[in-house]
N, C-alpha and C positions, 0 to 999 in steps of 0.2 A: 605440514602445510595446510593440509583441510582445517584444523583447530586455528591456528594462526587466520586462516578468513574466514571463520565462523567469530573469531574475537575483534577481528576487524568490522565485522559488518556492526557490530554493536545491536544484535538484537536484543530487547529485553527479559527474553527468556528462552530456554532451547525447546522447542516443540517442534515436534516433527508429525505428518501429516497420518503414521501409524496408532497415534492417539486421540486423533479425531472421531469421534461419533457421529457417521455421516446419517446414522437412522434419525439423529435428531434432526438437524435439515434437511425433512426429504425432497424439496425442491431444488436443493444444490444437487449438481450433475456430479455424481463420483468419477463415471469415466473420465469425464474434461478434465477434474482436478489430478485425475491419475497421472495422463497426459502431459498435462501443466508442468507434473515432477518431472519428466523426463529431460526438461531444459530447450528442447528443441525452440520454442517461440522467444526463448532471450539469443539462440544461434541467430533466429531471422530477426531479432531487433521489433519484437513486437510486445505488443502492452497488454495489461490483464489488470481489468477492474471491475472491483469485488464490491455489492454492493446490497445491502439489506439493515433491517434496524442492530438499535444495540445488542451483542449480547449472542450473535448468532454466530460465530466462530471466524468473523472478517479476519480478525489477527491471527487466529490459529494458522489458519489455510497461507497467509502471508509468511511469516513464520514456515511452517512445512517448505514452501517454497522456495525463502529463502536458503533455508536449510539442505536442500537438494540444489541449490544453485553450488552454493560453497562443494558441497562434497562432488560435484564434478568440475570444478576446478577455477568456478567465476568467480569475481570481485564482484561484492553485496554490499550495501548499504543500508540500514533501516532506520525507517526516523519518522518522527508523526511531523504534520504540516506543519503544526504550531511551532514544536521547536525548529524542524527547518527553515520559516520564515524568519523567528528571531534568529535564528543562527545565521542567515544571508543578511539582515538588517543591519548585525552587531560586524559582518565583515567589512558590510560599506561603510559602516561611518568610521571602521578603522582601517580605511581603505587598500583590504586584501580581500576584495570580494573576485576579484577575478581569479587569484589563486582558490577561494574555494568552488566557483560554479565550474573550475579546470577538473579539478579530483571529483567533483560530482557528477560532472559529465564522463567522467575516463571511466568509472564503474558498469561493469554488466548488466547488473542489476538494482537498480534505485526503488526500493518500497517506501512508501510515504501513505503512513498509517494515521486513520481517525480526519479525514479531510472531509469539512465542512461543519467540527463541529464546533466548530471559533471561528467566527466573521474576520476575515481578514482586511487588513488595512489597505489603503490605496496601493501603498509602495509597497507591501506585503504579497499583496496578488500580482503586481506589475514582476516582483520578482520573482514570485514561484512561475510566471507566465514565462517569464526566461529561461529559466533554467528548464522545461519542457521543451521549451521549442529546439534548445541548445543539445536536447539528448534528441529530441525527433530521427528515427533514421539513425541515429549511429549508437543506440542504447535502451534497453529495456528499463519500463517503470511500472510500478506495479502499485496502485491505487485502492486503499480499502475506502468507502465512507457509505455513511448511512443517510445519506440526502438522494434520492432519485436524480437523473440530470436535468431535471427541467427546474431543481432547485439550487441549483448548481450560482445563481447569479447573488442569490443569498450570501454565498461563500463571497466572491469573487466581483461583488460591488456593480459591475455592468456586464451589460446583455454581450455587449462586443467581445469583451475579454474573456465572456465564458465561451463564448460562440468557438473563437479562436482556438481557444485552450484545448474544447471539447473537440473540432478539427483534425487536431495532432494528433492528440491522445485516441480517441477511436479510429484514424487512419488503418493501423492495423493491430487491431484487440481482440483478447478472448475478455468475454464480459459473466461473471461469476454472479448467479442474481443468489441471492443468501436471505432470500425471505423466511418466517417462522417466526416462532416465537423463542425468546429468548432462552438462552441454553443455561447462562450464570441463571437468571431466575427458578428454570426448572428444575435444578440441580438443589437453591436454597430452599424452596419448596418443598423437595422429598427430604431434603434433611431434615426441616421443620416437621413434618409430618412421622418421620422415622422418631424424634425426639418425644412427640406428644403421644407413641403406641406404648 
């Protein structure tokens, strides 16, 4: 059962929150994220957004979480903005968009990874605005991106629809600040450096 929705969520890789290196972001809170695995905040239907530059482990900790979702027994979801957008785009003009914003809503837990780092379209953000509002309250979602929220309109084209969006979404959130410096960097840097001794 657990593998079958760990195959369903479609994460792009299996990582779990035991292979993170929390000494590398020591601004991330380990207990929160401890916490966060225990699933409690998808029972109360609350959100958790993750937010620092590239590179500092946003997808891991999403990932982990996912990962701890499945294995206590919720229906997962993961998907970066981008493709969710086309993927909600490419339903409307083949008009079964309701059939998917139904199954995206029905999930426990919806992560939507890498948001903000593709400007989205009018009808793009008008859609992703829906399907938030359509989980609000009855669904957990779980946010990585690397834009602060005061840049959020960047994403999301007007002040209103960010205004909105950001509403829902921090209504009731844990907010994971993931600031440092980049972890893929420091890692190709000692390799570089372990090469040239």
């Amino acid at each position: 059962m657990i593998e079958r929705r760990i195959k369903a969520a479609k994460f792009p890789a299996a990582k779990s929150l035991d292979s993170f290196d929390f000494k590398a972001i020591p601004k991330l809170n380990k207990m929160q994220v401890l916490e966060l695995a225990r699933c409690e905040w998808i029972d109360r239907r609350e959100n958790v957004i993750a937010l620092g530059p590239s590179g500092t482990g946003k997808t891991h900790v999403a990932l982990g979480l996912g990962l701890a979702a499945c294995q206590k027994g919720m229906a997962v979801s993961f998907t970066t903005a981008a493709t969710l957008v086309n993927e909600m785009m490419e339903a409307r003009d083949e008009r079964r968009l309701l059939r998917l914003q139904k199954q995206l809503a029905s999930v426990k837990l919806l992560i939507i990874d890498e948001l903000g780092f593709v400007p989205l379209s009018k009808t793009g953000a008008e859609l992703l605005f829906e399907l938030i509002s359509q989980r609000y309250e009855r669904g957990s979602t779980m946010i990585t991106s690397n834009l602060p929220f005061d840049e959020w309109t960047e994403t999301f084209g007007t002040e209103r629809l960010t205004g909105a969006l950001l509403d829902r979404l921090t209504h009731h959130v844990n907010i994971l600040e993931m600031n440092g410096d980049s972890y893929r960097l420091g890692q190709s840097r000692a390799r570089k450096a372990e090469a040239s001794t």
